[in-house]
C-alpha positions in Angstrom: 0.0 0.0 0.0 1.2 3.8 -1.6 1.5 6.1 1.9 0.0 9.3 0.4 0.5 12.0 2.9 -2.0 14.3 0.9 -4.8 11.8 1.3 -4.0 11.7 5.1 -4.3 15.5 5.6 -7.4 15.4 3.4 -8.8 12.9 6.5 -7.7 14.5 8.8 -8.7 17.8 8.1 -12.0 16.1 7.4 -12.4 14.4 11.0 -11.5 17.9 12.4 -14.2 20.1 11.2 -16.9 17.1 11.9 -15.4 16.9 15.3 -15.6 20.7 15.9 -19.4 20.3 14.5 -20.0 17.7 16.9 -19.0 19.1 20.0 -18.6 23.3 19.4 -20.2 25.3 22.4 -22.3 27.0 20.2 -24.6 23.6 19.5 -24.4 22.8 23.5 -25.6 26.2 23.9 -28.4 26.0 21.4 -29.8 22.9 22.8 -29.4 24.0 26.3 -31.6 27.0 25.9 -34.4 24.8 23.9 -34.7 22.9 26.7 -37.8 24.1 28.7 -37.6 24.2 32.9 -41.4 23.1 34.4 -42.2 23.8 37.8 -43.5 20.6 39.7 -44.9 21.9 43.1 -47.0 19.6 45.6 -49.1 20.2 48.8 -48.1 17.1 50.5 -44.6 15.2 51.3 -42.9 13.1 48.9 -43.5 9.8 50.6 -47.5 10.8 50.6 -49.1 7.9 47.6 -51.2 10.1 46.2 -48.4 12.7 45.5 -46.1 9.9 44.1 -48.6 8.7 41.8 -49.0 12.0 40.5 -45.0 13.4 40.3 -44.2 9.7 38.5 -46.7 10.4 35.9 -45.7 13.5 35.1 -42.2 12.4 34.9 -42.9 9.6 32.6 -45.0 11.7 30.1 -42.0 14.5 29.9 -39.3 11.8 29.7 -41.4 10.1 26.4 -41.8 13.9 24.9 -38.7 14.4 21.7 -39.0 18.4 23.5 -36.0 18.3 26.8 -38.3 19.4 30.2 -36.5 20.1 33.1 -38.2 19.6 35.9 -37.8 21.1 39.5 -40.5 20.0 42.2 -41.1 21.2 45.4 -43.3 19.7 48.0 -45.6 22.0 50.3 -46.3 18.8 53.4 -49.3 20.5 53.6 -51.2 16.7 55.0 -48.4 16.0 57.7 -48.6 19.8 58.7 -51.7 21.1 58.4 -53.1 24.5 59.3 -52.9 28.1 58.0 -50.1 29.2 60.3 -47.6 26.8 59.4 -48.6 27.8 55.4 -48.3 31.5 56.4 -45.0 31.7 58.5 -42.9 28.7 57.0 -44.2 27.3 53.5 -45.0 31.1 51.9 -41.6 32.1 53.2 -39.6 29.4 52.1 -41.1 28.8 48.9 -41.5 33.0 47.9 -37.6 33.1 48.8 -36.5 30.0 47.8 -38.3 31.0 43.9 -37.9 34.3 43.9 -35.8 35.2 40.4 -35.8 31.6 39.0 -37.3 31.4 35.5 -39.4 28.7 34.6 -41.3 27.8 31.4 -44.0 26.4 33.0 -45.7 25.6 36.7 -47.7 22.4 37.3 -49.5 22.2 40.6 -50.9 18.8 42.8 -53.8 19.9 45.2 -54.9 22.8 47.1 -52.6 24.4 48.8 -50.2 24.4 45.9 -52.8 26.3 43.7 -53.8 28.5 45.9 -50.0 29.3 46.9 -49.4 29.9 42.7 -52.0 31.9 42.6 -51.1 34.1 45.5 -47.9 34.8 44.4 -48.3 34.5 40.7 -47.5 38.0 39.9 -44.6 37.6 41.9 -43.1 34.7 41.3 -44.6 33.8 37.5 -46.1 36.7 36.0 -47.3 35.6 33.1 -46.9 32.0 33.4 -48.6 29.5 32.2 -50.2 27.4 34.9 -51.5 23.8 34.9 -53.3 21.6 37.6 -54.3 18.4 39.4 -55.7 17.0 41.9 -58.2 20.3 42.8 -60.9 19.2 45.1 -64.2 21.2 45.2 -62.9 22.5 41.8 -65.3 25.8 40.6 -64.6 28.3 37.8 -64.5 31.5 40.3 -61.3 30.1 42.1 -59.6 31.0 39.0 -61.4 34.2 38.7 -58.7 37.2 38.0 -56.2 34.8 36.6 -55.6 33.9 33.0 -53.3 31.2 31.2 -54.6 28.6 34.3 -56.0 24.9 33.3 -55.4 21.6 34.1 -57.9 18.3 35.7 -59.8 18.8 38.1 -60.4 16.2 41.3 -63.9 15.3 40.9 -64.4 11.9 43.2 -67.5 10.0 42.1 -69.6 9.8 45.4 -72.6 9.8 43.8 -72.3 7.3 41.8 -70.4 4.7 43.9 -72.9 5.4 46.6 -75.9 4.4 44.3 -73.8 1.3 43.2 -73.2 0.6 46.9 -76.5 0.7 48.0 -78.0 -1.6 44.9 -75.4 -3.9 46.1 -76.2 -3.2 50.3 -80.1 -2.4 49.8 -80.2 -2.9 53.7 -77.6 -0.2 53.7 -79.3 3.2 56.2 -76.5 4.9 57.6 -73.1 6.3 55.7 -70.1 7.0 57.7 -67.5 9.2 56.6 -63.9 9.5 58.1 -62.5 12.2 57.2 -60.8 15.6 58.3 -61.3 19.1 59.3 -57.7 20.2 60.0 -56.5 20.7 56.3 -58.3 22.7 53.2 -58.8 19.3 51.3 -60.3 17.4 54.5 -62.9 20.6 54.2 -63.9 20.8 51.0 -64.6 17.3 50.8 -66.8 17.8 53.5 -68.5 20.6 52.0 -69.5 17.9 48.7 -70.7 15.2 51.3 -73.0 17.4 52.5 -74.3 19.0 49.9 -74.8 15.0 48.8 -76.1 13.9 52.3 -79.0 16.8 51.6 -80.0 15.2 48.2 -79.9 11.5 49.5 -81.5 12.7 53.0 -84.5 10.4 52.5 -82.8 7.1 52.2 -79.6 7.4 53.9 -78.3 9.3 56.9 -74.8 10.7 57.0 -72.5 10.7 60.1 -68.9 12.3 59.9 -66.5 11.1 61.9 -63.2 14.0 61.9 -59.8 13.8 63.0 -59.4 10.9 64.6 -56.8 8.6 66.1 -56.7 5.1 64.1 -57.4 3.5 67.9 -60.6 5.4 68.4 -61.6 5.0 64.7 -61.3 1.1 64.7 -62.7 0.8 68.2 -65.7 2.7 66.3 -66.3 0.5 63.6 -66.5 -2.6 65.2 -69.7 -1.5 67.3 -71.6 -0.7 63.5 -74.2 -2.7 62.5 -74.9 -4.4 59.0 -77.1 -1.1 58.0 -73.8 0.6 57.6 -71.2 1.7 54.8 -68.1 3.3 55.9 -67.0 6.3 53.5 -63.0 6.7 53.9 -61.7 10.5 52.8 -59.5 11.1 55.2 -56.2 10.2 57.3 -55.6 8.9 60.9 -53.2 9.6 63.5 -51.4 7.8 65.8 -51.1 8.2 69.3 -48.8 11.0 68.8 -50.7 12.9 66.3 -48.6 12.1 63.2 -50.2 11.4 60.2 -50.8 7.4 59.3 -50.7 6.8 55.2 -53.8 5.4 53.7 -51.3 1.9 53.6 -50.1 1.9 57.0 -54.1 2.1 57.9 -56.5 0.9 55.6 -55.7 -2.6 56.3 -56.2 -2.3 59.6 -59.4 -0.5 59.6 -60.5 -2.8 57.1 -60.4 -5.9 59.3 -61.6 -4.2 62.1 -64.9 -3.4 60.3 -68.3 -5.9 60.1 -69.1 -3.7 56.9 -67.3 -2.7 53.6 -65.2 0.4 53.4 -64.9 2.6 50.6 -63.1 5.3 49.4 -62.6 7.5 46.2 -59.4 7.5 45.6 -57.0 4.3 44.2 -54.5 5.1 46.6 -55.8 2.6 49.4 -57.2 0.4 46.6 -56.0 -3.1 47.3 -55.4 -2.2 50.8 -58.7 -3.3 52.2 -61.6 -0.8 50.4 -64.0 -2.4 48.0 -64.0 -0.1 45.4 -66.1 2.0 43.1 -66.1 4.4 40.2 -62.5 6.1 41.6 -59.9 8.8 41.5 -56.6 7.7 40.2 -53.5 9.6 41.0 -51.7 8.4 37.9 -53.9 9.8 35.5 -54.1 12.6 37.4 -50.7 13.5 36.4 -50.4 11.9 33.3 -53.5 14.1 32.0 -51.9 17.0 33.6 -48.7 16.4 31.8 -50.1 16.1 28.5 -51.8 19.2 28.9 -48.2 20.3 29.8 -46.4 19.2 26.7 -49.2 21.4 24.7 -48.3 24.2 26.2 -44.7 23.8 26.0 -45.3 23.0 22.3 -47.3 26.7 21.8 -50.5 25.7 22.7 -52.5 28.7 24.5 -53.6 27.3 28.1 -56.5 29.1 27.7 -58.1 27.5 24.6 -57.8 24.0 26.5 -60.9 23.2 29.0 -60.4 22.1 32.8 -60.7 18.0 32.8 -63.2 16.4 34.9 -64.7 12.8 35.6 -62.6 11.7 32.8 -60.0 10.3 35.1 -61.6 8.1 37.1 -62.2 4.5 36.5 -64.8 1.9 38.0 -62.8 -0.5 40.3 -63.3 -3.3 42.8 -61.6 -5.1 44.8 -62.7 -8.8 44.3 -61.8 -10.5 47.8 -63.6 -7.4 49.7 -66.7 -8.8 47.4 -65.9 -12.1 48.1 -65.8 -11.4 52.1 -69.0 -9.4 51.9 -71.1 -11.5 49.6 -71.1 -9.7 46.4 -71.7 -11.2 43.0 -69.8 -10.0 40.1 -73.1 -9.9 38.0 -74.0 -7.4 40.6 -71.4 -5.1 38.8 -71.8 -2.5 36.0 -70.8 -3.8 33.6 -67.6 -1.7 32.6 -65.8 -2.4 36.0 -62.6 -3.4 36.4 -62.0 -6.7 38.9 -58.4 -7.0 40.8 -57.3 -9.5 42.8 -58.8 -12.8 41.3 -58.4 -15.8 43.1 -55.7 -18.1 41.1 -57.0 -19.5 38.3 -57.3 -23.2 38.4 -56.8 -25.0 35.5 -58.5 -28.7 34.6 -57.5 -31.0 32.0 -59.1 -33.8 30.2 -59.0 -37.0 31.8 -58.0 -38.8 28.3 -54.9 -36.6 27.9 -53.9 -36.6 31.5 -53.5 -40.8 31.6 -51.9 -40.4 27.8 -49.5 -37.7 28.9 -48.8 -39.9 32.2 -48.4 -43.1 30.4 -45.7 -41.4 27.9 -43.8 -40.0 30.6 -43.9 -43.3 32.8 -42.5 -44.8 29.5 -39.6 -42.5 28.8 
């Protein structure tokens, strides 16, 4: 082989300029400023289901997008510290300091408190921002009154209809409990919807809240109920210390220590001892919050794109809390989803069982 030191100069010239191309700081540059910065901000802690559920969603419909989203969350632990003076004198502080300067492209907000902190320092902190939700309980037009750019899904839990599902399947069913809370903006305006509902339904079922309490008073409570009972679960327990319990930690244990089926609206203590219904799920909470998200990013005006409602939720039940209370599965709508199936057992043909048996008894 001819060494032509021409031809080699001619490469490596070549390699050179495709190199520089490659890896100039002009091209870094250009795609580090495409890349868009989202604002994740949540009322509760980062251990908290519900607000796990939602922040993984969100991060797996950015992470599939071809656009590069940065995204920077912040959690509010609004449901382990509840109140409006620990939101006045530590969360607002923190938070207003803490953002104060940073630009983001976007903010996406899970629950209440985390809207209602946006949009009390929006012009602030995001002035002209576009602004996208979840997870909004009591959700009404006029909370957005004053502010423009602001979408996102609403939390609309299907009590009405999971109650009338309930009661075809418990026709002796007279009395609705509900566990709940009073201490934090969520525990309230779920109670404000149960009333309103316990007013409509006044002539066939009577409503009892049970607020704020300890999981040792609440299960020493439902094991004096009698069979004319449902028990509604919206809310959290405590322990003996006052700390906040998670829907796992406690849903199993109420659960057993009930003589009547539980129920909740939410999927995050689906599986853990409730028996379903038509139900809230956390994961496509986020997921529809993020897609709403990408259009923005994408140029999509937040304004020309409606606040989502009972689209999110999904029928559900759980079938060994059937099993354990009697239910049929032809009792069901017909739509429902069924988890936890017994394992299937499988039968075979007598014929083919001896043949298989004689050939392996052979070989």
């Amino acid at each position: 082989m001819v060494f032509n030191p021409r031809f080699c100069r001619t490469i490596l010239a070549c390699l050179f300029f495709l190199a520089v191309g490659l890896f100039s700081p002009a091209q870094g540059r250009a795609e580090y400023s495409e890349a868009k910065d989202v604002l994740v901000l949540h009322s509760y802690d980062p251990g908290f289901p519900w607000t796990t559920s939602i922040d993984k969603a969100i991060a797996r419909v950015f992470a599939a997008q071809p656009l590069q989203v940065r995204i920077y969350s912040e959690y509010m632990d609004t449901k382990r510290h509840p109140g409006a003076f620990y939101i006045a004198e530590t969360v607002d502080r923190a938070l207003v300091s803490k953002l104060s300067g940073r630009h983001f492209d976007l903010v996406m907000v899970s629950d209440n408190d985390a809207l209602n902190f946006v949009l009390r320092h929006r012009e602030r902190l995001f002035p002209g921002l576009p602004v996208v939700f979840c997870g909004i309980n009591n959700y009404r037009p006029e909370m957005l009154a004053g502010h423009r750019g602001v979408t996102g899904v609403a939390e609309v839990p299907s009590y009405a209809e999971t109650l009338d599902i309930l009661l075809r399947l418990r026709p002796q069913t007279r009395s609705l409990v509900v566990l709940g809370n009073q201490v934090d903006e969520t525990g309230r305006h779920i109670r404000a919807v149960l009333e309103r509902l316990a007013d409509r339904v006044q002539n066939r079922l009577r409503f009892r809240f049970w607020d704020d309490l300890s999981l040792d008073e609440a299960v020493s409570r439902l094991k004096t109920l009698s069979q004319d009972h449902l028990v509604l679960v919206v809310g959290f327990v405590t322990d003996t210390h006052g700390q906040v319990l998670t829907p796992k930690e406690t849903t199993p244990i109420l659960s057993q220590a009930s003589t009547v089926p539980l129920w909740g609206p939410w999927d995050l203590n689906f599986g853990e001892g409730v028996i379903g219904g038509v139900l809230v799920s956390g994961s496509a909470q986020g997921q529809m919050a993020a897609d709403i998200g990408v259009r923005i990013l994408q140029g999509e005006s937040a304004e020309a794109i409606p606040v989502v409602t009972k689209e999110a939720n999904r029928a559900m039940f759980d079938y060994r809390q059937l099993s354990r209370f009697g239910i049929k599965l032809g009792e069901l709508p017909p739509d429902s989803q069924i988890l936890y199936p017994p394992d299937p057992v499988y039968t075979i043909n007598k014929v083919i069982f001896w043949l298989v048996f004689g050939v392996l008894l052979v070989f």
